[in-house]
C-alpha positions as CSV (number, residue, x, y, z in Angstrom):
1,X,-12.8,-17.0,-21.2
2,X,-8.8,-15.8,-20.6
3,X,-7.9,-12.9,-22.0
4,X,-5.1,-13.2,-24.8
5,X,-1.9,-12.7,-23.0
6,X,-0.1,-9.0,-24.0
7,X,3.4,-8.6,-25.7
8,X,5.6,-7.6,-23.7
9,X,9.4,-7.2,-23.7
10,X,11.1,-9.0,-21.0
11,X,14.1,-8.4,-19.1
12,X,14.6,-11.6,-17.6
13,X,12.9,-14.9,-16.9
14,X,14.1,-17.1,-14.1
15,X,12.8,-20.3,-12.2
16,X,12.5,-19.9,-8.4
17,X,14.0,-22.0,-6.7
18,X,11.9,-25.0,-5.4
19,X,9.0,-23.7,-6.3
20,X,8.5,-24.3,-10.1
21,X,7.2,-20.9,-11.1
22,X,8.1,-18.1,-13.9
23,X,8.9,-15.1,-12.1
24,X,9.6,-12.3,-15.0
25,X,10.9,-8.8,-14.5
26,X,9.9,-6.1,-17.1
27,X,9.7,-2.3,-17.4
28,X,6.5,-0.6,-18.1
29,X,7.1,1.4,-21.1
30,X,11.3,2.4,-21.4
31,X,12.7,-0.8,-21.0
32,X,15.0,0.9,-18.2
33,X,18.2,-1.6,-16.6
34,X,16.9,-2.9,-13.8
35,X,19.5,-3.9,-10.9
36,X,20.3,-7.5,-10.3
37,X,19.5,-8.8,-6.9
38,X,19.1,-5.0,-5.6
39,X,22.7,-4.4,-5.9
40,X,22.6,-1.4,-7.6
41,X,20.3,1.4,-5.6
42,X,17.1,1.3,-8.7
43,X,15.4,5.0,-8.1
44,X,12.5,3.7,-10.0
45,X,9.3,2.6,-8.2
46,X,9.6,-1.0,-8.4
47,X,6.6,-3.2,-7.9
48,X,6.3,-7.5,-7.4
49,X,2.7,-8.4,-8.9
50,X,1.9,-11.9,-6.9
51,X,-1.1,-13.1,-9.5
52,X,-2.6,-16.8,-10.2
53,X,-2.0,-17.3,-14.0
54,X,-2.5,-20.6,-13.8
55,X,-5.0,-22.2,-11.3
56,X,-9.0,-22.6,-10.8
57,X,-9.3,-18.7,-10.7
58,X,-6.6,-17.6,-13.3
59,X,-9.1,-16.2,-15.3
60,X,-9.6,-13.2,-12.6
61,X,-5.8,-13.4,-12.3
62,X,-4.5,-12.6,-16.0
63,X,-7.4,-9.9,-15.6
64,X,-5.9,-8.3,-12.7
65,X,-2.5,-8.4,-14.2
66,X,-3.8,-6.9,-17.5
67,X,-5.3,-4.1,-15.6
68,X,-1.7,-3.4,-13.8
69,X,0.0,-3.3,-16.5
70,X,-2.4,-1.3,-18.3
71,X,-1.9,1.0,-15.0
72,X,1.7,1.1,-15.3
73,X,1.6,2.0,-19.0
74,X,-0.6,5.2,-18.2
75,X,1.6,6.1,-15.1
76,X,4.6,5.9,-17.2
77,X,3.4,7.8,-20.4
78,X,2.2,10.4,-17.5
79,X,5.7,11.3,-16.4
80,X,6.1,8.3,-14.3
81,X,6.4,8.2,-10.3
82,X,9.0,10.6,-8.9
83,X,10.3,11.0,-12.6
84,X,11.0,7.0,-13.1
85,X,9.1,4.8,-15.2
86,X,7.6,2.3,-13.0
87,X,9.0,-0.9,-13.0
88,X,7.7,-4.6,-12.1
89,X,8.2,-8.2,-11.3
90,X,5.7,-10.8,-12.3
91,X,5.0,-14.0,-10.4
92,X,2.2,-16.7,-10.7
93,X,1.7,-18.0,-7.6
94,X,-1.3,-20.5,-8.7
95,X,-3.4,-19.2,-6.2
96,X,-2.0,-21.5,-3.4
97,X,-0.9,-19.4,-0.3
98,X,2.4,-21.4,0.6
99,X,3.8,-20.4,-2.9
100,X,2.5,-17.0,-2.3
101,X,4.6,-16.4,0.8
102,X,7.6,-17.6,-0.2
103,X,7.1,-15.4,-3.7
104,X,6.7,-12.3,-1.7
105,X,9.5,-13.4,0.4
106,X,11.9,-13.6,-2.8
107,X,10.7,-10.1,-4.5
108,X,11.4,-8.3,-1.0
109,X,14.7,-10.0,-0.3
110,X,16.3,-10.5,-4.3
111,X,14.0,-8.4,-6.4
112,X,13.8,-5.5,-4.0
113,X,10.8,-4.0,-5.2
114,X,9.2,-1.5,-2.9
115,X,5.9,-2.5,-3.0
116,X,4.0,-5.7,-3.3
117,X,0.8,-6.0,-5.3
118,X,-1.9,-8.6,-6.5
119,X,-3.3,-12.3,-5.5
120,X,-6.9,-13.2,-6.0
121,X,-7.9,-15.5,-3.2
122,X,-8.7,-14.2,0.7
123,X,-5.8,-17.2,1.5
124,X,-3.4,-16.1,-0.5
125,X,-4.0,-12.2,0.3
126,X,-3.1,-13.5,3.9
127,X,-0.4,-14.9,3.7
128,X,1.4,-12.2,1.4
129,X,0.2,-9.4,3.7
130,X,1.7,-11.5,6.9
131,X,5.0,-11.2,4.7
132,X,4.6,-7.2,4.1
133,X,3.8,-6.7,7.5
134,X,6.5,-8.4,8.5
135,X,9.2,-6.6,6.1
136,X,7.1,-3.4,6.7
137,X,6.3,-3.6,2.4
138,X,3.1,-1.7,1.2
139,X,0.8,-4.7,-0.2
140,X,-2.2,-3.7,-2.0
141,X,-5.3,-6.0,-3.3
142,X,-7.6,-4.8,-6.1
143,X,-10.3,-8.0,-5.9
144,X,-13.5,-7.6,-4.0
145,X,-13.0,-8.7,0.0
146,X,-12.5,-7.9,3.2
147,X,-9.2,-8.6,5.3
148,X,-9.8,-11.0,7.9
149,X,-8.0,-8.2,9.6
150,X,-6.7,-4.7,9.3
151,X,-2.9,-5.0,8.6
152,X,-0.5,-1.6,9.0
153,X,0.6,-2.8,5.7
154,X,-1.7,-3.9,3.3
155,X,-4.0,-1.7,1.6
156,X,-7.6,-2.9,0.0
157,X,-8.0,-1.5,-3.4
158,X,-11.1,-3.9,-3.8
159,X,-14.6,-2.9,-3.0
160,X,-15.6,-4.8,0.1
161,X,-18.5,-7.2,0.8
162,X,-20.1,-4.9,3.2
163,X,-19.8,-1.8,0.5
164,X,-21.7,-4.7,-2.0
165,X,-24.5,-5.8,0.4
166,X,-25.4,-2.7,1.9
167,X,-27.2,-1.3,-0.8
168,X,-27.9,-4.9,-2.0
169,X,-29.2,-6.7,0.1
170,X,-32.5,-4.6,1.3
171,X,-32.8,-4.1,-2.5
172,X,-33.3,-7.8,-3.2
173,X,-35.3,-8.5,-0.1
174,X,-37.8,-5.6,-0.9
175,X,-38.3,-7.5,-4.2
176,X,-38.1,-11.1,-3.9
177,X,-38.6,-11.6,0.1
178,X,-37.0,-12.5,3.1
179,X,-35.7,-16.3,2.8
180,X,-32.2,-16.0,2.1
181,X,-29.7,-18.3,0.7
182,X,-25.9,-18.5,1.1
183,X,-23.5,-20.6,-1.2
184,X,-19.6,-20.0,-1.1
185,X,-16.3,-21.6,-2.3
186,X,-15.3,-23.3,0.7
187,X,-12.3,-20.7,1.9
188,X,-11.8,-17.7,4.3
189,X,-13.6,-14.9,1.9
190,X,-16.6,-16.4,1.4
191,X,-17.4,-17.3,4.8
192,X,-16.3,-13.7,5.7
193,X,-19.0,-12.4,2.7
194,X,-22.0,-15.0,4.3
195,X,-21.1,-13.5,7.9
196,X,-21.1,-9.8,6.2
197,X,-24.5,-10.9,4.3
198,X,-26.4,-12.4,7.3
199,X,-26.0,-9.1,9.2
200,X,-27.2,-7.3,6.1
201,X,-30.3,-9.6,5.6
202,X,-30.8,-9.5,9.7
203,X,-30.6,-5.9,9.9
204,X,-33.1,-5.7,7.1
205,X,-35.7,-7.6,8.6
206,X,-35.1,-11.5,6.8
207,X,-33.7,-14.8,7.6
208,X,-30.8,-16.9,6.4
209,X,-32.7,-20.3,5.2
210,X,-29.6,-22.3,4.1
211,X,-25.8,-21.7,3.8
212,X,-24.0,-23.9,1.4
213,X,-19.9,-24.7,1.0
214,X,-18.1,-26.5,-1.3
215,X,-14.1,-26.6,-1.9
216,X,-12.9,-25.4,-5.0
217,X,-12.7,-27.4,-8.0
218,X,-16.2,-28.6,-7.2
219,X,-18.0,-30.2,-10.6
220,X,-21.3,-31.7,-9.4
221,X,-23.4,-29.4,-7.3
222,X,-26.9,-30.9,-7.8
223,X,-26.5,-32.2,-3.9
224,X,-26.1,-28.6,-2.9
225,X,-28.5,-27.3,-5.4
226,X,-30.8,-29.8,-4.0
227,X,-30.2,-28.7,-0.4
228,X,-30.9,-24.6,-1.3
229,X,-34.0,-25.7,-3.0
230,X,-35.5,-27.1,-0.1
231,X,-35.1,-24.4,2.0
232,X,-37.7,-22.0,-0.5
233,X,-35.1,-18.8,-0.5
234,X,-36.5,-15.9,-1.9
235,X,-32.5,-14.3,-2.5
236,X,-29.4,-16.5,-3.2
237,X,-26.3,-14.9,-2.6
238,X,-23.3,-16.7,-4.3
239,X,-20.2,-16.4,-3.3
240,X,-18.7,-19.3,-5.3
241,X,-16.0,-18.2,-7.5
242,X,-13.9,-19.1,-10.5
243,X,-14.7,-21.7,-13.1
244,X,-17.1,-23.4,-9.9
245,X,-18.9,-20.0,-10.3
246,X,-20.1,-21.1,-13.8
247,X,-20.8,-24.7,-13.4
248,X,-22.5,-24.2,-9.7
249,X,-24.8,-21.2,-11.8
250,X,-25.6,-23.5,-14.8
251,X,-26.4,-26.6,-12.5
252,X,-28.5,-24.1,-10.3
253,X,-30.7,-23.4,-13.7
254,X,-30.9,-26.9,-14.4
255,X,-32.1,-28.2,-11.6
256,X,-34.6,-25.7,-11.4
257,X,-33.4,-23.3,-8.5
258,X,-32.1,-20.2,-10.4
259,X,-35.5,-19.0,-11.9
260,X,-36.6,-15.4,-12.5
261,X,-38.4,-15.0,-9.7
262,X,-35.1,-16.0,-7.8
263,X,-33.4,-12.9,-6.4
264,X,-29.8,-13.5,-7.3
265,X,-26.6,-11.6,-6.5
266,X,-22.8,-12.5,-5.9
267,X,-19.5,-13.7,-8.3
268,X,-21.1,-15.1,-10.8
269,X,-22.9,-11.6,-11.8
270,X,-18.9,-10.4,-12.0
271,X,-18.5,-9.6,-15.5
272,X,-15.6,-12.0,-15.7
273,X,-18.4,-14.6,-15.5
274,X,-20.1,-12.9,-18.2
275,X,-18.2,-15.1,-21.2
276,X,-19.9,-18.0,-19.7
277,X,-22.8,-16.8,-17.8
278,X,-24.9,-14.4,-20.1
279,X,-27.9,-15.3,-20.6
280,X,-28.4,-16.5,-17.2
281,X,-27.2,-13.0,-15.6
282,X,-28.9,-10.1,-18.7
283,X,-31.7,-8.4,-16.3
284,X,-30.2,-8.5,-12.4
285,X,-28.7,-5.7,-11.0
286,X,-25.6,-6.1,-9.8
287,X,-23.5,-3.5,-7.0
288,X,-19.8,-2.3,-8.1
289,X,-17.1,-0.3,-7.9
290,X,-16.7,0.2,-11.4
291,X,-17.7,-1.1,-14.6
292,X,-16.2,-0.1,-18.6
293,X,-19.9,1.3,-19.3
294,X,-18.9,4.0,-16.7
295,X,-19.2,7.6,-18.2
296,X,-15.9,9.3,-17.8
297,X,-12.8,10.1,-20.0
298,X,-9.9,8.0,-18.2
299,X,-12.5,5.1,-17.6
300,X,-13.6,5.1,-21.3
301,X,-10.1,4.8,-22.6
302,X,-9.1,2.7,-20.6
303,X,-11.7,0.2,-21.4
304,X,-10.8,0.7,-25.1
305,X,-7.7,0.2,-24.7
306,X,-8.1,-2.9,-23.0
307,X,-10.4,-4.4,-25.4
308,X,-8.2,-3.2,-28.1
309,X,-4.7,-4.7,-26.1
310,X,-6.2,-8.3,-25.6
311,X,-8.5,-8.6,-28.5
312,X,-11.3,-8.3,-26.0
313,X,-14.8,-8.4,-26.9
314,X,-16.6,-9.3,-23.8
315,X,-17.2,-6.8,-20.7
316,X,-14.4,-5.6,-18.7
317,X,-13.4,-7.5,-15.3
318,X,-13.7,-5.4,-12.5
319,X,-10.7,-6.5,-10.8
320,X,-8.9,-5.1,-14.3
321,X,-10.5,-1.6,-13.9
322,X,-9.5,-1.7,-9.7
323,X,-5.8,-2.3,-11.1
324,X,-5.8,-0.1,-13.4
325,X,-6.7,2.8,-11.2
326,X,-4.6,1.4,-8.4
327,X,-1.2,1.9,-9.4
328,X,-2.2,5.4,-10.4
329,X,-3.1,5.9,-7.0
330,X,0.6,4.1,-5.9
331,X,2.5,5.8,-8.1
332,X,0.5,9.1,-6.7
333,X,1.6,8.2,-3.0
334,X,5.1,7.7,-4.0
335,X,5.1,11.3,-5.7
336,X,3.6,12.9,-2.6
337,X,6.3,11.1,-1.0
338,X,9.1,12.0,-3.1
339,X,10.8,8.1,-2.4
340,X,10.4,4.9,-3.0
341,X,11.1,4.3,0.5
342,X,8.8,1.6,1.8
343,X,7.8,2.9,5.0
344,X,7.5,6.4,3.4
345,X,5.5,5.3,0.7
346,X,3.3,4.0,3.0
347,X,2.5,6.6,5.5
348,X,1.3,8.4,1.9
349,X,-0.8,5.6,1.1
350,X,-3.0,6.2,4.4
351,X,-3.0,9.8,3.6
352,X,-3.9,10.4,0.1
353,X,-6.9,11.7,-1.4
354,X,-6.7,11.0,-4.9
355,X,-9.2,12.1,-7.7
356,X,-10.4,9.6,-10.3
357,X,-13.3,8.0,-12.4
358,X,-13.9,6.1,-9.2
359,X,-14.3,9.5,-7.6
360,X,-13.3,12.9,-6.2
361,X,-10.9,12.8,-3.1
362,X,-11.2,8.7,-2.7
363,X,-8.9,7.2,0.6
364,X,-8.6,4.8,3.1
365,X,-10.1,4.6,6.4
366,X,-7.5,4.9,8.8
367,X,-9.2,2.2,10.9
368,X,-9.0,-1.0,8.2
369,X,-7.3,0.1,5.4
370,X,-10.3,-0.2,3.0
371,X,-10.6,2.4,-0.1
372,X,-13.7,4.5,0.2
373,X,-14.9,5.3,-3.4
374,X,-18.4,5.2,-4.8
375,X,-20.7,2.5,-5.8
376,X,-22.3,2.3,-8.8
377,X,-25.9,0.0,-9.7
378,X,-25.6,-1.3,-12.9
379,X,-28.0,-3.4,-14.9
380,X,-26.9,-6.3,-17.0
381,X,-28.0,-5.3,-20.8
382,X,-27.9,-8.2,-23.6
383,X,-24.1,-7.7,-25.2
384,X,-22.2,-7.7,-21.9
385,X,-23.0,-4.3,-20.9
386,X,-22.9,-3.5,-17.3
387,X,-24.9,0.1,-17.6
388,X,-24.6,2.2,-14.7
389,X,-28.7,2.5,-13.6
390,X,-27.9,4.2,-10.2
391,X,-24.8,5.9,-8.7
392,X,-24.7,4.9,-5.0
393,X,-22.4,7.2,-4.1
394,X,-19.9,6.9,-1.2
395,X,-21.2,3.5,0.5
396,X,-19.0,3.8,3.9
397,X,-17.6,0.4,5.9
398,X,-15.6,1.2,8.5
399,X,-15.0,-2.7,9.4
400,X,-12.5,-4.7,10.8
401,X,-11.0,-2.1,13.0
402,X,-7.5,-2.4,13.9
403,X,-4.5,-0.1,12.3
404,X,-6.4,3.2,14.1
């Protein structure tokens, strides 16, 4: 289900301290010095990538850093930012949010890097952006989500539940019905989704039947498949995520609750679950920011590339494809800058409007720090293919408030 792991040439490797974890530093394309502990001034945009490559979600989290590095590459072979390749650090922070502060805490104080960028889990996204806010560090997401709260800091590259389940969730209901089920990974983001979804499915005239949560790392879920059964939902709306996202879907077919007639919609439609989950997905529409069926010239490369990279034959993670066009967007703010200054680079953040396959003149609300891009509807085709069936346009969510 991982993708193959790239070649790259590294600079260094060294163990952190304590905490038992490969941190590497590398160059995007030159293979430019980097300075030791910051003591040399480094006019290249340097970046620290906090990512779970090992872990109950490292699948999502060798995706994301393929789609950074992928980034990087086309940033650099594009003149780099302010005239620098762009440079990184990699660290695997197992998806566990006490080694994900004190990572970010080491690539601010020894690595230096101006920006911080990555994590998978709502927990681990946390803590890191307590630590940029703190250090006043630009740290940027690219998986689905919404902060718990806006930080002045942290920037959401990911689509966020509410741009998912406003166009989803009346869409299901006007199918299937109005008993709705919730099932999540038992952890901030997924109760954040359910609250998101029970406002949707309110506001469109249903009723939550059952909400379901388990801890990650669950194996038997015929208990909680039980439980949603007996309820009679019309919609289930999973939020359960890495490898529990396959075993909780297959278990939810065998036990006779995932049916066609079952409106389904969540994770587990992610094409990072599509590996696993195919046959069980080809059919349902699925809500996203982007997908590698998406018809546009920097979108289709990339997606061959990718494939081509990592010896990948299945669809395209998402969370790749928000990386990927990410750092362009970084490496855009630092430009329009003109420094890598932290708390210059981040005023330009908040004030960019940047032009991509994701769309024309795409920014950040002011008010929580969330990208506004389009949506796209696509349909899950036999092969992997995530064909683009409706463009949704701009889907606006203008919530948490907080840094306007």
């Amino acid at each position: 289900m991982d993708p193959s792991r790239s070649r790259r040439s590294q600079a260094a490797i060294r163990w952190t301290a304590g905490l038992g974890v490969a941190v590497m530093t590398l160059s995007g394309c030159s293979g430019a010095a980097l300075s030791a502990g910051g003591s040399t001034v480094d006019p290249s945009l340097k970046i620290g990538l906090i990512v779970p490559l090992t872990g109950p979600v490292s699948a999502a989290g060798q995706a994301l850093r393929n789609g950074f590095e992928n980034g990087v590459r086309k940033v650099n072979q594009s003149g780099g930012a302010n005239g620098h390749d762009v440079t990184y650090v990699v660290a695997d922070d197992g998806g566990d949010p006490a080694t994900s502060t004190q990572l970010a805490r080491k690539l601010i104080q020894q690595d230096r890097v101006s920006i911080l960028f990555g994590t998978i889990t709502g927990d681990t996204a946390e803590a890191v952006g307590k630590v940029a806010d703190d250090s006043h560090i630009p740290f940027a997401t690219a998986i689905l989500g919404d902060p718990d709260r806006c930080r002045p800091y942290a920037w959401t590259f990911g689509e966020s539940t509410r741009q998912l389940l406003t166009p989803a969730v009346p869409s299901l209901m006007a199918e299937h019905g109005k008993r709705v089920a919730i099932v999540g990974s038992d952890y901030n983001f997924p109760h954040s989704y359910a609250k998101a979804a029970r406002e949707q499915t309110e506001a469109a005239g249903g009723t939550v039947v059952a909400e379901e949560y388990s801890p990650l790392g669950q194996t038997d879920w015929q208990p909680v498949v039980t439980r949603l059964a007996a309820a009679r939902p019309d919609v289930l709306l999973s939020m359960v995520v890495g490898s529990d996202a396959v075993s909780f879907t297959q278990q939810a077919q065998q036990f006779g609750l995932l049916t066609p007639a079952l409106g389904f919609d969540g994770a587990p439609l992610d094409a990072d679950y599509y590996p696993a989950l195919g046959p069980l997905t080809q059919g349902r529409t699925h809500v996203v920011r982007w997908t590698d069926q998406l018809n546009h010239p920097d979108s289709s490369a990339f997606a061959a590339d990718y494939q081509s990279r990592y010896r990948w034959t299945q669809p395209v993670p998402e969370v790749a494809g928000n990386a990927y066009f990410a750092v362009q967007f970084l490496a855009a703010a630092v430009n329009q800058a003109g420094k890598t200054e932290p708390e210059a680079v981040n005023r330009q953040i908040g004030t960019l409007r940047f032009d991509s396959a994701l769309g024309t003149a795409t920014h950040f609300d002011p008010g929580n720090h969330i990208l506004q891009a389009n949506m796209l509807e696509a349909t899950i085709q036999p092969g992997g293919l995530y064909a683009v069936t409706r463009s949704l346009g701009l889907v606006p969510d203008a919530t948490p408030k907080g840094c306007a």
